[in-house]
N, C-alpha and C positions, 0 to 999 in steps of 0.2 A: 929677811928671807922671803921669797916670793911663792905665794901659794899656788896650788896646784890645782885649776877650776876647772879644769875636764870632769870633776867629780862633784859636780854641783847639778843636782838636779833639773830638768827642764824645766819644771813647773816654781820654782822656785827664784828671784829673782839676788843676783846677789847680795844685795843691801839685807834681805830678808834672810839669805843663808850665812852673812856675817854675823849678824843679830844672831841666828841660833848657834852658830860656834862658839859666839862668847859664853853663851851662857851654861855651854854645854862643857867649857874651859873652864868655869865658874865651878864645877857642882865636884862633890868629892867624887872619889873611888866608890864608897859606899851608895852614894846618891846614885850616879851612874847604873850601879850594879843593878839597885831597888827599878830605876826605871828601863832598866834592860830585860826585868821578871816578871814587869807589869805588861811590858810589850809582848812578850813571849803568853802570857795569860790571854791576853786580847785576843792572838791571833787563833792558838788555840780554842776559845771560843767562839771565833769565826769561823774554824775549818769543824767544831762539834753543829754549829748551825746548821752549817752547809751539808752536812752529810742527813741531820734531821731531813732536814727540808727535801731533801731526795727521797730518803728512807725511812717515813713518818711509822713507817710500820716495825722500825729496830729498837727493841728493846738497849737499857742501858749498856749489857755486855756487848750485845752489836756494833753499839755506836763507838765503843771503847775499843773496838778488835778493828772498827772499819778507820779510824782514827792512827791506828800503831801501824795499819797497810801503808796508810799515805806517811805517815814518818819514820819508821825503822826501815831498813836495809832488804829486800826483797828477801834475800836469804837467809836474814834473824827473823823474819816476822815466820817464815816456812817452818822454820828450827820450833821455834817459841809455839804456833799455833798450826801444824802439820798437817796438812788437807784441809785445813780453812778458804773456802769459797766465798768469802763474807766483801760487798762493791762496798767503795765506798764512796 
């Protein structure tokens, strides 16, 4: 069966995105998952950075309200925190 390389990264060359296929073919369901919630932690951590770094002056509720802006649904975050004016 012939792979499908429209989906291979630019920056990635394909010798180097075979190699990680395999090894991503290698790993369990449960592996997968663990490193699917570690990626999800990272990024998370990078978007609580990024909003510090703007808004050195938001306390932890802030950073936790300015955080659920950029990820929930514009009209669950209204429902959930209603007249919140909080950048993020």
């Amino acid at each position: 069966m012939k792979r499908d390389t429209t989906l291979l990264p630019l920056d990635t060359s394909r010798d180097c995105a075979a190699q990680q296929f395999a090894v991503l073919t290698k790993m369990t369901i449960s592996e997968r998952a663990e490193m699917t919630f570690q990626l999800s932690d990272n990024l998370r951590s990078t978007i609580v950075s990024g909003i510090r770094h703007r808004h050195s002056d938001y306390n932890q509720d802030q950073v936790t309200k300015a955080l659920l802006r950029l990820t929930l649904d514009k009209d669950m975050f209204d429902k959930v925190f209603p007249g919140c004016e909080i950048m993020p």
